[in-house]
C-alpha positions in Angstrom: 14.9 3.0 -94.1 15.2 6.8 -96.1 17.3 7.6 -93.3 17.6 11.7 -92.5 17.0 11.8 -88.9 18.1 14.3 -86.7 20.3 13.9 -83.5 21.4 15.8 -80.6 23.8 14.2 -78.6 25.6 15.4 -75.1 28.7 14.0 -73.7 30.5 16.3 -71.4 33.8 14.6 -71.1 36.7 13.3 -73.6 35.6 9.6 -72.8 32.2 10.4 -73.9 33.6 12.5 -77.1 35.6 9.1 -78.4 32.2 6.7 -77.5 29.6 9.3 -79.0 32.1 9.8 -82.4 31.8 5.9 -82.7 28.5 5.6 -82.2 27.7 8.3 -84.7 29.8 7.0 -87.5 28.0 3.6 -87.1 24.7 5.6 -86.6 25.7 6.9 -90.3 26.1 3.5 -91.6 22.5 2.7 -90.3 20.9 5.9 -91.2 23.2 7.5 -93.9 21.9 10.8 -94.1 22.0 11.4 -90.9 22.2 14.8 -89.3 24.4 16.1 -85.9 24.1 18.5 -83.6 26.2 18.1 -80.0 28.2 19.4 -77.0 31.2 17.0 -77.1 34.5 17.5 -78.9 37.3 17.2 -81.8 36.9 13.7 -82.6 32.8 13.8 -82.6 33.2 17.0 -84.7 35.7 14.9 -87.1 32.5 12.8 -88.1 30.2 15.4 -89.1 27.9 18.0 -87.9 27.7 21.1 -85.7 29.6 21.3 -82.1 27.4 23.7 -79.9 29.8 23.3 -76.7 33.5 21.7 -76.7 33.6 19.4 -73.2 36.6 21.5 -72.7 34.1 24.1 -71.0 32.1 21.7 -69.0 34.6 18.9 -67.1 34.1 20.4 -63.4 33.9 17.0 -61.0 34.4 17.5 -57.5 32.3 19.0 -55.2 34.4 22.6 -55.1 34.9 23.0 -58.8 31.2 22.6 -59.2 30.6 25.0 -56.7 33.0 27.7 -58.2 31.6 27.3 -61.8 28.0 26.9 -61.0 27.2 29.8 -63.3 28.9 28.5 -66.3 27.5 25.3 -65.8 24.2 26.4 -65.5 24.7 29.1 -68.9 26.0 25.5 -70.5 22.8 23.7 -69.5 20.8 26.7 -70.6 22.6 26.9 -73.9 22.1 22.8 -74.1 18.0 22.8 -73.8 17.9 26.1 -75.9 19.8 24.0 -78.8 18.0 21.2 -78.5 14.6 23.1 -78.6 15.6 24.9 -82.1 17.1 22.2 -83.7 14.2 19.9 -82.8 15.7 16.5 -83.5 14.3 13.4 -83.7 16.2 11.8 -80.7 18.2 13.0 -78.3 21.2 10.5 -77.6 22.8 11.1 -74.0 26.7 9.7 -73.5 27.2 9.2 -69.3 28.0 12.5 -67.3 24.4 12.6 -65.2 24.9 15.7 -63.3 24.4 17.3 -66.7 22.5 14.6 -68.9 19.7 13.9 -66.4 18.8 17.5 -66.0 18.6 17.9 -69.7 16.9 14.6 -70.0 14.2 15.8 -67.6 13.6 18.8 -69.8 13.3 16.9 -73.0 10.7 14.2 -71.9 8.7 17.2 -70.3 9.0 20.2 -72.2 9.5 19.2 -76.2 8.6 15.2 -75.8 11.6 14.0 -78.2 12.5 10.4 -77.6 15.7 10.7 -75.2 18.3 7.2 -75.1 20.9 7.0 -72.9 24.3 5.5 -73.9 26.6 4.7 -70.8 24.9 4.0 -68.0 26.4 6.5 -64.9 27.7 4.3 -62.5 24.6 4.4 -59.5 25.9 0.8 -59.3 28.3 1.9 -57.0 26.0 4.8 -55.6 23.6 6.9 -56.0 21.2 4.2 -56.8 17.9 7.2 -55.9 19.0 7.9 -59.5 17.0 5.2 -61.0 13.7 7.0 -60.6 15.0 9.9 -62.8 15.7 7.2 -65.8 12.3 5.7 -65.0 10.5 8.9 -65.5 12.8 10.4 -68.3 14.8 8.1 -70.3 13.2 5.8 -73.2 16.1 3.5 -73.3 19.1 2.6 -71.3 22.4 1.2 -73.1 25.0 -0.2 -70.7 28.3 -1.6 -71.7 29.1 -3.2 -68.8 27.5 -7.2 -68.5 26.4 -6.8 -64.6 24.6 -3.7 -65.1 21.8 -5.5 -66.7 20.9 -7.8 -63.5 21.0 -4.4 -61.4 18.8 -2.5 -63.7 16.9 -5.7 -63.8 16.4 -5.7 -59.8 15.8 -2.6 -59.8 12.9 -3.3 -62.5 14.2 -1.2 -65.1 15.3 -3.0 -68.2 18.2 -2.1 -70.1 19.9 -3.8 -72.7 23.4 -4.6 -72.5 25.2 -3.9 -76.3 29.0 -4.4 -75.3 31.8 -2.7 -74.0 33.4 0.4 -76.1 36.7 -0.4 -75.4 36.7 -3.8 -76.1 35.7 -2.1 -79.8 38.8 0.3 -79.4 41.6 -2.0 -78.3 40.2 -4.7 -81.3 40.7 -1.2 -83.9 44.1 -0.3 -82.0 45.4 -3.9 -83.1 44.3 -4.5 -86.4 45.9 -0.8 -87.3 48.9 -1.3 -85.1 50.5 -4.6 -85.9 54.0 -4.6 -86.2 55.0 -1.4 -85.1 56.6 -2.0 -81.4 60.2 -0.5 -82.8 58.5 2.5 -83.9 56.9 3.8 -81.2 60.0 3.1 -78.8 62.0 5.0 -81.7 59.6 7.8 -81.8 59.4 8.3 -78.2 63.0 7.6 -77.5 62.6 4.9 -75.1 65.5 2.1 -74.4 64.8 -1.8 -74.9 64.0 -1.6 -71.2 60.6 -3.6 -70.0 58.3 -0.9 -69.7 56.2 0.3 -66.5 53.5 2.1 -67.9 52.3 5.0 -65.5 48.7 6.0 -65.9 47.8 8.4 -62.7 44.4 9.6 -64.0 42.1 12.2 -66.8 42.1 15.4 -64.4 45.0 17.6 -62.6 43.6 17.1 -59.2 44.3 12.9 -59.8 47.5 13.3 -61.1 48.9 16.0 -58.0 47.8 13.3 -55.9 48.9 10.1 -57.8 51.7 10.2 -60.0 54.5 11.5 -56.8 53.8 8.1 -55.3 54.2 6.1 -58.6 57.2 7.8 -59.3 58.3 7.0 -56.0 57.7 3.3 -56.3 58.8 3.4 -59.9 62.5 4.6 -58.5 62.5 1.7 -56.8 62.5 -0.6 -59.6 65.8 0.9 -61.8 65.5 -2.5 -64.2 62.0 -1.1 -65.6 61.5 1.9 -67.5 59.0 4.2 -66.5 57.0 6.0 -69.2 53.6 8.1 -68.3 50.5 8.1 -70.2 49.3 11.8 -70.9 45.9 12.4 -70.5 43.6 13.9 -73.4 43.0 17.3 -73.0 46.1 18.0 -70.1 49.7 19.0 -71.6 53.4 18.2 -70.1 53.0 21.2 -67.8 50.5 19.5 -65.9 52.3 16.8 -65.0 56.1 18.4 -64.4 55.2 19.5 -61.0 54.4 16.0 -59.7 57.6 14.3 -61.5 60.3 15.5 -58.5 62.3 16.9 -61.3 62.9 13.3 -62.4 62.7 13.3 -66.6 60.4 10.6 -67.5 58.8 10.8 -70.6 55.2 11.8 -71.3 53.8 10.3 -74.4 50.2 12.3 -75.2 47.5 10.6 -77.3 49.5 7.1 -77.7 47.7 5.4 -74.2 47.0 2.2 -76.4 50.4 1.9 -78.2 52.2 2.3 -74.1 49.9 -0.7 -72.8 50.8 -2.5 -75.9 54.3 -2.5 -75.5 53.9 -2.4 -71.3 55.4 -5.0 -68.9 53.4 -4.0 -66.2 51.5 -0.9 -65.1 50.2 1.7 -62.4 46.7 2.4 -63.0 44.6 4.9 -61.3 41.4 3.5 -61.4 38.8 4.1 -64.0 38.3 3.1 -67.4 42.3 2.6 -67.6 41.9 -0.2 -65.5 39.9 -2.0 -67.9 42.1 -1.1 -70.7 45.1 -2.5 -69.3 43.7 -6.0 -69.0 42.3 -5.8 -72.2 46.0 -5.6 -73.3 46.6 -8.2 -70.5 49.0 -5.9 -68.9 49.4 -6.8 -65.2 48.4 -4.0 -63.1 48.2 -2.6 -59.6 45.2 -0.2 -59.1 46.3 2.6 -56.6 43.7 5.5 -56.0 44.7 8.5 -53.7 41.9 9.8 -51.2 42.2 11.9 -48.7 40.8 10.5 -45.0 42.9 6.8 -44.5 40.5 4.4 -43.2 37.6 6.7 -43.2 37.4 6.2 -46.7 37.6 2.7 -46.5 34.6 2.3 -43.9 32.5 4.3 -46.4 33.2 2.8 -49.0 32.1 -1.0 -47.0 29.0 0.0 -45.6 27.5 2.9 -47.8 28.7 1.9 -51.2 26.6 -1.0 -53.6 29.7 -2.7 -54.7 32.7 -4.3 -53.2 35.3 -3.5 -55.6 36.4 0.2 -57.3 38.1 -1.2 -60.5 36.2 -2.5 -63.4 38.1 -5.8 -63.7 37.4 -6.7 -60.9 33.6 -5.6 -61.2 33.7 -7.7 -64.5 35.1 -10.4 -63.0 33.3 -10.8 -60.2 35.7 -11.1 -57.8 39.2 -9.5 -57.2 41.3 -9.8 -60.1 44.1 -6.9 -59.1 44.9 -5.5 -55.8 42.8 -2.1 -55.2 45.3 0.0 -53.3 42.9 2.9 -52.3 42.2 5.0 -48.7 44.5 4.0 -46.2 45.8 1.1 -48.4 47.4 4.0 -50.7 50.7 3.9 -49.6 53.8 3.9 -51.6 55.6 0.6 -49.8 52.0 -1.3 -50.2 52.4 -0.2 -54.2 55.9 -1.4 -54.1 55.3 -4.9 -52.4 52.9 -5.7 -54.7 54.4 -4.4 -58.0 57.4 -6.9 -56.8 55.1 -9.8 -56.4 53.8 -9.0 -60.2 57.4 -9.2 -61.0 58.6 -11.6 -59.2 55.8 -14.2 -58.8 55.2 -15.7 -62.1 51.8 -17.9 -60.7 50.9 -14.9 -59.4 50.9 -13.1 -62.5 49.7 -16.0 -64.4 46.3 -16.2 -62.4 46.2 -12.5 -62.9 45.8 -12.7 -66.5 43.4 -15.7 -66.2 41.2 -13.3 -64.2 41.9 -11.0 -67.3 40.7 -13.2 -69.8 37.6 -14.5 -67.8 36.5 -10.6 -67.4 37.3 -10.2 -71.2 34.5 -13.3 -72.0 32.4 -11.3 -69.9 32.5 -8.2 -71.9 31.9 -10.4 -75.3 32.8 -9.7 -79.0 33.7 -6.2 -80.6 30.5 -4.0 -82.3 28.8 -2.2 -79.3 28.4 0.9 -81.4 27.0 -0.9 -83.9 24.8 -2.7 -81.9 23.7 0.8 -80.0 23.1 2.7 -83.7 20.8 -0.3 -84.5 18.8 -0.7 -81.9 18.1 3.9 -81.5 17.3 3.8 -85.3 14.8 0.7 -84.9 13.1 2.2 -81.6 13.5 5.7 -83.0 11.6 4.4 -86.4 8.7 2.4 -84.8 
């Protein structure tokens, strides 16, 4: 093809700013004259083109902080269609965050008529499934990365196509770049020869306040391991010193891949980090503050789609790591079963089986490339 399309792409959070910046550098491969316009962040504004919003002034989750910024966030979505309507592109791209996306999708298949694809499925597998009718009516193409999205979609008679997982493309990057250099990073960040216990209490301030005390609790516990805490993107130390008990653990910042690489075990909030940590085949606990005990856990049986929270497990089809979550979040329930990883060597022997049976799942490296093909062959038709 000539190439010279136009895109306009929206991801709203720093997850969505490291998958849109891949996708777009293999969209330039496909399409090398290829032109950018986005709301995202640093690294998509590393490939090229011209950042309209930074995701730093749009991240409100949570009921309250949406309430409190609702003006911003509607000046943002404002701002977003008014972009999009100038630049006139010839596809909009949209990277997960729905709240957001599926408002400006609606105004884009109704007001200017652009193609709109949708990269990242939001997760109505676990709820929320009344969205489906908004992708019916106003999104061309859905591209999922995880494999059992496609049999929902499916029974919910929407195709998708499933083009791989993201991270599986990251962690197969991180290792090819990173081979060797185990002594170095425990030199840079001053840690000991100690087994590592990686801490990884969540993206947003509100996770951590409620996470990382218990962790470090349970990590106290366990004086043999060394207990090192993954900083988020976007958050800085000060974020996290109020949850630490005055304890001086360090905080490494941008280097997530290079701790689980060199990690013994982990605490993992769960989310993406989940998935992460078996792709490094690091044994985990998933522990996941909520407010409301049992409560939480009743909701979650009877009005939520799926029976598991964490993505292994989701992946797996069946439960891989202990989720630790509702009234389950308590700090000798962490504890036991962090020993049993330690101390049970079948035990952590059929965790990593489950591990590698969720990473077959998932399938080879390339799911940008695979996306970039597939938007420049529909876009082209």
């Amino acid at each position: 093809m000539n190439g010279g399309m136009k895109y306009f792409i929206v991801a709203g959070e720093a997850s969505g700013d490291l998958h849109a910046s891949n996708l777009m550098v293999a969209l330039k491969k496909q399409d090398p004259a290829a032109e950018f316009r986005f709301f995202g962040g640093d690294l998509m504004r590393n490939v090229g083109g011209t950042l309209v919003k930074h995701y730093r002034e749009m991240a409100y989750m949570g009921v309250l902080p949406v309430v409190m910024h609702a003006r911003t966030i509607l000046r943002n979505m404002k701002i977003c269609r008014v972009a999009i309507r100038d630049y006139r592109p010839d596809v909009v791209i949209l990277v997960d965050y729905p709240g957001f996306n599926l408002k400006i999708a609606k105004y884009v298949k109704t007001k200017l008529h652009h193609p709109v694809y949708y990269y990242i499925s939001p997760k109505i597998w676990a709820w929320k499934k009344y969205r489906i009718r908004s992708f019916r009516r106003y999104v061309d193409r859905m591209f999922c990365i995880f494999p059992f999205e496609e049999a929902f979609f499916r029974d919910l008679n929407y195709p998708v196509d499933y083009v791989g997982n993201p991270s599986v493309d990251a962690v197969a990057a991180y290792r090819v770049q990173s081979e060797g250099r185990e002594a170095a990073f425990r030199q840079a960040n001053r840690l000991t020869g100690q087994p590592v216990l990686a801490l990884l209490a969540g993206s947003r301030r509100q996770e951590i306040r409620k996470n990382l005390p218990a962790m470090i609790a349970v990590a106290s516990s366990f004086p043999a391991l060394q207990c090192v805490i993954a900083g988020a993107p976007g958050l800085e130390r000060d974020d996290y010193v109020p949850s630490m008990a005055g304890k001086a653990i360090p905080i490494v910042f941008d280097q997530t891949y290079a701790l689980l690489a060199h990690s013994h075990v982990a605490l993992v909030t769960s989310g993406t980090a989940t998935l992460e940590t078996a792709l490094f085949r690091v044994p985990q606990v998933v522990c996941y503050y909520f407010g409301g005990g049992w409560l939480v856990n009743f909701i979650f049986r009877c009005f939520f789609h799926t029976p598991y929270i964490s993505l292994v497990n989701l992946i797996a089809g069946r439960e891989v790591v202990q989720e630790l979550f509702g009234a389950k979040f308590t700090r000798a329930r962490i504890a036991a079963e962090l020993e049993r990883i330690l101390c049970d060597p079948s035990y952590r022997d059929r965790m990593l089986e489950g591990y590698d049976e969720a990473i077959r799942a998932l399938g080879e490296p390339g799911a940008s490339q695979r996306t970039a093909k597939r938007i420049v062959q529909k876009t082209t038709i």
